[in-house]
C-alpha positions as CSV (number, residue, x, y, z in Angstrom):
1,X,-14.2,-26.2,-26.0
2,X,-16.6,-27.0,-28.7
3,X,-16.7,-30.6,-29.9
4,X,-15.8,-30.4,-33.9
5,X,-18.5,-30.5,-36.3
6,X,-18.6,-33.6,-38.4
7,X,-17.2,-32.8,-41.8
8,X,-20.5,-34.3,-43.8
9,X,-22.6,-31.3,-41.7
10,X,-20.4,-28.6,-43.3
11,X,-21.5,-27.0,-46.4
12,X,-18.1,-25.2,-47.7
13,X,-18.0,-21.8,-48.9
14,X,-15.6,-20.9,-51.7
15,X,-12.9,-17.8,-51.0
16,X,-13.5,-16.7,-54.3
17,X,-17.4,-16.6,-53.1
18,X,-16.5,-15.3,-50.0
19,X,-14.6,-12.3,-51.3
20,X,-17.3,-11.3,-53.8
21,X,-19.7,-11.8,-50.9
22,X,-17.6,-9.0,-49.1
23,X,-17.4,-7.1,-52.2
24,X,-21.0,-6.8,-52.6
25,X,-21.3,-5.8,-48.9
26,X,-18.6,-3.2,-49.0
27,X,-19.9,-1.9,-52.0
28,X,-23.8,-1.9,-50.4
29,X,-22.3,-0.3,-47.2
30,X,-20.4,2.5,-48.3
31,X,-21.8,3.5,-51.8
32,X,-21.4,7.1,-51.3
33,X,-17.9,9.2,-51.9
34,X,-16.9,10.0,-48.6
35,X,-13.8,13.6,-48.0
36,X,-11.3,11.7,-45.4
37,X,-8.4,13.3,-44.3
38,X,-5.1,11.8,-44.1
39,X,-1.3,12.0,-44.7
40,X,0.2,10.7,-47.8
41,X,3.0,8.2,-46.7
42,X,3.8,7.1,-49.8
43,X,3.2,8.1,-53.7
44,X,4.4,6.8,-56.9
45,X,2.8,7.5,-60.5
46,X,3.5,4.7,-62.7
47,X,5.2,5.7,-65.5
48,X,3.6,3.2,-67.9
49,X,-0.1,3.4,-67.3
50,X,-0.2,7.2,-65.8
51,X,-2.0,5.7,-62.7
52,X,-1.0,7.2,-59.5
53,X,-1.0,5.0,-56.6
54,X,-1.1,6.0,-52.7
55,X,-0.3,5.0,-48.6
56,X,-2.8,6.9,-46.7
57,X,-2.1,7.3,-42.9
58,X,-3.5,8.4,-40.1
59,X,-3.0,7.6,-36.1
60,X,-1.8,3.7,-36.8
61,X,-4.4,3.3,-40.2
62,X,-3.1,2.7,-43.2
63,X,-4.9,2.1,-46.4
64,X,-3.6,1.7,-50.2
65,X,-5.6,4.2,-52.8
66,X,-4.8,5.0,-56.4
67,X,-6.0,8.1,-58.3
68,X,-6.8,6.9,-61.9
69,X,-4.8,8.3,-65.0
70,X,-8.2,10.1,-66.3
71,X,-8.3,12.0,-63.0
72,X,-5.0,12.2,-62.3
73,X,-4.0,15.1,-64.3
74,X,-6.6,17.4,-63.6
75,X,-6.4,16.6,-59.8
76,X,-2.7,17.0,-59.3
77,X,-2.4,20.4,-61.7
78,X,-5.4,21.6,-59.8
79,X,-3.2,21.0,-56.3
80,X,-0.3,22.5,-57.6
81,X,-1.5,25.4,-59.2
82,X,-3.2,26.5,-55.5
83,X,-0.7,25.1,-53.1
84,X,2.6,25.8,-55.1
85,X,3.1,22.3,-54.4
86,X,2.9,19.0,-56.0
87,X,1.0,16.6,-54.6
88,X,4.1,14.3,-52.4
89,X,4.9,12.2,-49.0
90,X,4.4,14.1,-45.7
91,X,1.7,16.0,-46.9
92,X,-1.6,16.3,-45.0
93,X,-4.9,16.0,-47.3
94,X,-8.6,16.1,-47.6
95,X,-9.3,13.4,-50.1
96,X,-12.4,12.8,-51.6
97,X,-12.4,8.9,-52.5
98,X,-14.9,6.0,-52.8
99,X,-14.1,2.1,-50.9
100,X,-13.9,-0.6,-53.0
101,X,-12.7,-3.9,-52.9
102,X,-11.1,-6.0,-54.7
103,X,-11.0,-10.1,-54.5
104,X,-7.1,-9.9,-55.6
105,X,-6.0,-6.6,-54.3
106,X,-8.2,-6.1,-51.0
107,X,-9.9,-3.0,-49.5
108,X,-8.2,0.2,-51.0
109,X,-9.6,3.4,-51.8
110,X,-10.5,5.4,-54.9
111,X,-9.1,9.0,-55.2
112,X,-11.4,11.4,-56.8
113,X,-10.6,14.6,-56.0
114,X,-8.2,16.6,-53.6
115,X,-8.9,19.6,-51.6
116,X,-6.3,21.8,-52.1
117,X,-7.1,24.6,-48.9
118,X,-7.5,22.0,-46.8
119,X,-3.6,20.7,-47.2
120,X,-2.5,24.4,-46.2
121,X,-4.8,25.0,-43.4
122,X,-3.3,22.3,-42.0
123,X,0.4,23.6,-42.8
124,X,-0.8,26.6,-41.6
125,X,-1.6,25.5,-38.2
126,X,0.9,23.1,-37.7
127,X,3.2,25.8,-38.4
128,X,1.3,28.1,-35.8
129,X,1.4,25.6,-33.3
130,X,5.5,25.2,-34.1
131,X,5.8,29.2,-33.3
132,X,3.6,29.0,-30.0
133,X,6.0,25.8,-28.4
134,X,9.1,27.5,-29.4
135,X,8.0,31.2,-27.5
136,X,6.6,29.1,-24.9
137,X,9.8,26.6,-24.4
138,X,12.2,29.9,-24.8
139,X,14.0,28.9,-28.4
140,X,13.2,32.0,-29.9
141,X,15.7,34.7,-28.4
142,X,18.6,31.9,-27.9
143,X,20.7,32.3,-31.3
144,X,19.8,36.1,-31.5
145,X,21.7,36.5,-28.2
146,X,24.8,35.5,-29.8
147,X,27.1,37.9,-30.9
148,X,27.5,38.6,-34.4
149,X,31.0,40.2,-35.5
150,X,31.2,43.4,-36.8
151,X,32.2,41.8,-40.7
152,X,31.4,38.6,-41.0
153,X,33.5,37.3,-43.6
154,X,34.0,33.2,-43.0
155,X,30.6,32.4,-44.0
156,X,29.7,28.8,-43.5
157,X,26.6,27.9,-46.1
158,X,23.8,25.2,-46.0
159,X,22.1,25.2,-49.5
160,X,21.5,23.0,-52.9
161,X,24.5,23.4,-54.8
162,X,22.5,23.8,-57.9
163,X,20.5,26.4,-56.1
164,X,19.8,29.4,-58.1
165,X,19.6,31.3,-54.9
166,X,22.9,30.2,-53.6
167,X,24.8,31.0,-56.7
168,X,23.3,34.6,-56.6
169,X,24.5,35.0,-53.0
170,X,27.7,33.7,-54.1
171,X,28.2,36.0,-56.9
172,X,27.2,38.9,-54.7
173,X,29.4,38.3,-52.3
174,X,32.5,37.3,-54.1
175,X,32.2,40.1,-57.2
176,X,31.2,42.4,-55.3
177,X,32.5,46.7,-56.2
178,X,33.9,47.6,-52.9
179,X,36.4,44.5,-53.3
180,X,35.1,43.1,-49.9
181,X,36.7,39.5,-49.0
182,X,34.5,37.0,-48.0
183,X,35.2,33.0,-47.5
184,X,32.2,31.1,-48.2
185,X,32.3,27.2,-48.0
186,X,29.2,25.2,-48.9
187,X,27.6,22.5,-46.8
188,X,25.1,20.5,-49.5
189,X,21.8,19.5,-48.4
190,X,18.4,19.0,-49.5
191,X,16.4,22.0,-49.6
192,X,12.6,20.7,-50.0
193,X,10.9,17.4,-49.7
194,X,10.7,14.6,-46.7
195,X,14.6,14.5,-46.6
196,X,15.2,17.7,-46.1
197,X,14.9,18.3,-42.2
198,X,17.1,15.1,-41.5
199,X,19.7,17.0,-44.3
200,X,19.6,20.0,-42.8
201,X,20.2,18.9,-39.4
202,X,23.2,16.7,-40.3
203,X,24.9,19.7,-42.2
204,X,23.9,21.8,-39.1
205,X,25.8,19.5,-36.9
206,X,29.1,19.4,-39.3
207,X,28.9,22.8,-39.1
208,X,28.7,23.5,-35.2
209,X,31.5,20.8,-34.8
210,X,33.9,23.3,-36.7
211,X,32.2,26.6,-35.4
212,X,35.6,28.7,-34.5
213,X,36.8,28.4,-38.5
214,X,33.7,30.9,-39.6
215,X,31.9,34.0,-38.0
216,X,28.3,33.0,-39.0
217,X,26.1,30.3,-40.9
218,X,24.1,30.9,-43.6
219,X,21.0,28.8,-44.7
220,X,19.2,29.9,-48.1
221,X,17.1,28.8,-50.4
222,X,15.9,30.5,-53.8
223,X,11.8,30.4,-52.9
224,X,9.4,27.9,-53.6
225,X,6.0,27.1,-53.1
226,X,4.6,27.4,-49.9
227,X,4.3,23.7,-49.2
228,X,7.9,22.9,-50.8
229,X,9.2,24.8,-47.3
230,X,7.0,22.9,-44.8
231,X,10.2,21.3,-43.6
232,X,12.0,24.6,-42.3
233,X,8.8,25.0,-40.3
234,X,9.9,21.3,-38.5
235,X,10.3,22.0,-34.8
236,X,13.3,19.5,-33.8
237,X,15.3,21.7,-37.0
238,X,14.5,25.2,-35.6
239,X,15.8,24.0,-32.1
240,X,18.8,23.0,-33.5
241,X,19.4,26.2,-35.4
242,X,18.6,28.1,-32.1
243,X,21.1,26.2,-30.0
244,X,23.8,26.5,-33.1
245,X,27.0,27.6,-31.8
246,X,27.2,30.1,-34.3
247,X,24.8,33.3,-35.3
248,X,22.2,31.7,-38.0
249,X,21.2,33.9,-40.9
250,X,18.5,32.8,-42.9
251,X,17.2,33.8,-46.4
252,X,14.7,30.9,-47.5
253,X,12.8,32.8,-50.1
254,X,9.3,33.3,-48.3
255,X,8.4,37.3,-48.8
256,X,5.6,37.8,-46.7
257,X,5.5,34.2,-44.3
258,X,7.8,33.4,-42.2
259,X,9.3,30.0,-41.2
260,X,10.1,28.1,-37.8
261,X,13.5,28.5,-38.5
262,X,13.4,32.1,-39.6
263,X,11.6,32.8,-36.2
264,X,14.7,31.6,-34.2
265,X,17.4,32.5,-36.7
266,X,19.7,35.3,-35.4
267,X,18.7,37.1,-38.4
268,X,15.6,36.6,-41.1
269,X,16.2,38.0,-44.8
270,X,13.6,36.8,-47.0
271,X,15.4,35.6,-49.9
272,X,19.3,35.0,-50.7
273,X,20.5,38.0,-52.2
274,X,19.2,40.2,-49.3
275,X,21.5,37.9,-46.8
276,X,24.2,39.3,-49.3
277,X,23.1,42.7,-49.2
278,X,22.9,42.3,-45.5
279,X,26.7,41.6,-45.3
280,X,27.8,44.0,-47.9
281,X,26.0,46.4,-45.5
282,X,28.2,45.6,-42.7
283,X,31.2,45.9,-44.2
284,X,30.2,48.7,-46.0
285,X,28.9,50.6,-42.3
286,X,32.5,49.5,-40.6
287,X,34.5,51.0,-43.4
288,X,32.3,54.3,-43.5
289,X,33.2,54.0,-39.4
290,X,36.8,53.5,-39.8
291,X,36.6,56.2,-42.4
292,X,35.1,58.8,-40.2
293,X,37.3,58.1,-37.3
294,X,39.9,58.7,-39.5
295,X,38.9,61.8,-40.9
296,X,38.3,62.9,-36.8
297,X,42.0,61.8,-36.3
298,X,42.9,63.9,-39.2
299,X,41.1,66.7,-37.5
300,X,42.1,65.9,-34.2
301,X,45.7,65.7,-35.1
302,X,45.7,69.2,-37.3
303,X,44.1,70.8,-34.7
304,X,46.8,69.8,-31.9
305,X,50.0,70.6,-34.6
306,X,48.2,74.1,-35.0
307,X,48.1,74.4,-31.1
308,X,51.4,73.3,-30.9
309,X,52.8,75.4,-34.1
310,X,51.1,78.5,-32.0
311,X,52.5,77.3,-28.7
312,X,56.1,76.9,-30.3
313,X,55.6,80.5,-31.9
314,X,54.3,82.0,-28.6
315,X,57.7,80.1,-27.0
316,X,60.0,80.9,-29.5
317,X,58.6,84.6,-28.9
318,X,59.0,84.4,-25.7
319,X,62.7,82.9,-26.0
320,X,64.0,85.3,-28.3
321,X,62.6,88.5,-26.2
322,X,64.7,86.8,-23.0
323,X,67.8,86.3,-25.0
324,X,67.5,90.1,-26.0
325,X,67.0,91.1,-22.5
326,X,69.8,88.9,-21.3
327,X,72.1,90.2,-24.2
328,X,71.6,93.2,-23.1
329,X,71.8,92.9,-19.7
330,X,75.3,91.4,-20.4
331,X,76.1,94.5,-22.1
332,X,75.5,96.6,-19.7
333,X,77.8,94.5,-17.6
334,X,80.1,94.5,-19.8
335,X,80.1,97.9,-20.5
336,X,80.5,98.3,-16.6
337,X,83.1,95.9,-16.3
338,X,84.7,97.9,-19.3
339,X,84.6,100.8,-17.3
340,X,85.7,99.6,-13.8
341,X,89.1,98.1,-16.1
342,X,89.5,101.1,-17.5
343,X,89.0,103.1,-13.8
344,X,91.8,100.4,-12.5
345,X,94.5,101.3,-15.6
346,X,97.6,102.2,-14.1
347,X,98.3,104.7,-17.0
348,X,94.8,106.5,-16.1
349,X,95.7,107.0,-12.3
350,X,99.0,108.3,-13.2
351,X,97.6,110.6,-15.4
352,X,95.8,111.3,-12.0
353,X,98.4,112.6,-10.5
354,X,99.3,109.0,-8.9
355,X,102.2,107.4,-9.1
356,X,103.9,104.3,-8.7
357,X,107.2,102.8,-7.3
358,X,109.1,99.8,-7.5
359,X,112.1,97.8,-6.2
360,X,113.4,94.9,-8.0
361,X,110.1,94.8,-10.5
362,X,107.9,94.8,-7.3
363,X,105.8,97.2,-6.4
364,X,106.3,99.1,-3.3
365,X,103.3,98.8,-0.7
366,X,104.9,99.4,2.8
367,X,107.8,102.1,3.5
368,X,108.6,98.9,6.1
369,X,108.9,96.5,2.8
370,X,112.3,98.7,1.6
371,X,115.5,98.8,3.4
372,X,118.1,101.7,3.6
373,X,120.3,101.9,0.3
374,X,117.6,100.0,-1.9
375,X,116.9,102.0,-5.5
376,X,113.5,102.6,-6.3
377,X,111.6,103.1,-9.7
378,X,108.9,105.6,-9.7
379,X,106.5,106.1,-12.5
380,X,104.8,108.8,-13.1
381,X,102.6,110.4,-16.0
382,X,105.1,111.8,-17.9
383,X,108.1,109.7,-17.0
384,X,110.3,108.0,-14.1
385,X,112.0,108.9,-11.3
386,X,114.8,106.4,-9.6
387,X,115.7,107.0,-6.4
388,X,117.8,105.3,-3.2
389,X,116.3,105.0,0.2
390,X,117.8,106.2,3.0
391,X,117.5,105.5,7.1
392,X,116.2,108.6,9.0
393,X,119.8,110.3,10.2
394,X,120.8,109.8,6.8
395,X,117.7,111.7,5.5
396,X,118.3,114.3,8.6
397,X,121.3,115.0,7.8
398,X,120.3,115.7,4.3
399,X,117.7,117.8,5.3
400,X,120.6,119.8,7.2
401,X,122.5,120.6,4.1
């Protein structure tokens, strides 16, 4: 350890000195304007003086910068007007700024222009790299294998309620000609900004923690700039929407481009009102389907009563021929029967020359059946005879006479 140096040997330097020292050096050292690249942590534009003042970030540095009122204007318009975008927190940039510092404020950094191409290169690629890690880890097909129902008609929602895009899909839905019903309950979140992804993601999880109350969720949004939908390109919110428990449909409002989330969503629409559309279409197909297979019931069913009409013709036919035969086979028998009663009239074989005999009402059969001295009855065509019976030396000596 060094021995302390005597007090009268030391020739103080004043911190106001010092700092204007350092200013001077700083100033000599980097003189030029310098393009640095960086994230904006922070912004806020002072509403009093019009200055705008700046966190820069990058990889554990952090510096302050303001962007004067004089520039300000032009620089931010000039942003906006390419990007779509204003310029905000989260946002990667290629700054164009000067060092200074300042004996009261420190080092800090002078904003003099922003380059606006730079900011969605870096989107653009971040967003690229997003797409490659979820094909690679397998999120992609995971919510498109889940089963959509035929008409979706509990539709769960996460949108801005003041969303212009979420009113038109509303009003779509619920007005619409055919008299479709749909139930369609909103989950409020925010829709652009650093918030959103954490906003999304709750309203994602209150969703899938009441999944068996709707048939699919719905996440729209009605367009934007391309930079105000960097958050739907956030990977941890696309994995979520790919492991949701229900089918995703998404209509963020990007025509052409396509987001993280739209990549893994069980279905992409570009903007709200074709999610509607897409819906409608559904219902409208399955009702066309039930319509058609009623009309090939219809057909179906015709067809059969005509083949059963013919068949019931061809029986009845059939039926009244047999009854015809049968009535006149029993004619014929009759007829026969008539004549075999007729054949067996006593009156008809007397007038045959038969006759016939009786004792005591009964009709003679046997000679043997009649004793000597019984009186007979005989019928014949033209009248009756009565007679007595006789034994054999009675009818002998008769004969003797």
């Amino acid at each position: 350890m060094m021995p302390p140096v005597p007090s009268a040997l030391i020739t103080p330097l004043r911190l106001a000195d010092l700092t204007a020292q350092l200013e001077d050096v700083i100033s000599e050292a980097f003189a030029e304007r310098y393009w640095v690249t960086a994230e904006i942590a922070s912004l806020k534009v002072n509403a009093h003086s019009g200055h705008c003042y700046l966190d820069l970030a990058d990889e554990g540095a952090q510096l302050r910068a303001c962007l004067w009122r004089n520039q300000y204007g032009a620089v931010a318009s000039r942003f906006a007007q390419a990007t779509g975008s204003a310029l905000q927190a989260g946002q990667q940039v290629l700054m164009q700024v000067s060092v200074r510092y300042h004996a009261q404020y420190g080092l800090s950094l002078t904003v003099h222009d922003v380059d606006p191409a730079y900011t969605l290169g870096e989107a653009m690629q971040r967003r690229q790299e997003t797409f490659a890690r979820l094909e690679r880890e397998g999120w992609t097909q995971l919510n498109k294998a889940r089963t959509l129902c035929t008409v979706p008609q509990r539709i769960a929602v996460i949108s801005s309620a003041t969303a212009e895009g979420f009113r038109d899909f509303r009003t779509l839905l619920q007005r619409n000609a055919a008299g479709y019903a749909f139930r369609i309950e909103l989950f409020p979140a925010l829709m652009q900004g650093q918030g959103a992804p954490a906003s999304i993601a709750e309203a994602i999880t209150t969703v899938s923690a009441q999944a068996d109350r709707f048939d699919a969720l719905v996440i729209i949004r009605g367009g934007g700039a391309q930079l105000d939908l960097a958050c739907f390109d956030e990977f941890s919110l696309a994995t979520q929407v790919a492991g949701c428990p229900l089918p995703v449909l998404t209509g963020i409002g990007h025509e052409v481009d396509i987001s993280a989330l739209d990549l893994v969503a069980h279905t992409r629409c570009a903007v709200p009102r074709e999610v509607a559309y897409f819906l409608l279409m559904r219902a409208a197909a399955f009702e066309e389907e039930i319509t058609t297979l009623q009309q090939e019931l219809q057909h179906v069913v015709a067809r059969r009563l005509e083949h059963a009409q013919h068949t019931l013709h061809q029986q009845t036919e059939t039926l009244r021929y047999a009854v015809r035969q049968r009535l006149r086979e029993a004619d014929h028998q009759l007829e026969r029967a008539h004549l075999r009663v007729a054949a067996a009239d006593p009156e008809q074989l007397l007038r045959r020359g038969y006759s016939l005999t009786t004792a005591n009402g009964t009709i003679v059969r046997e000679a043997a059946d009649v004793p000597p001295g019984q009186l007979l009855k005989t019928w014949l065509a033209n009248g009756t005879l009565t007679s007595i019976t006789v034994d054999e030396t009675t009818e002998n000596e008769w004969k003797n006479l």
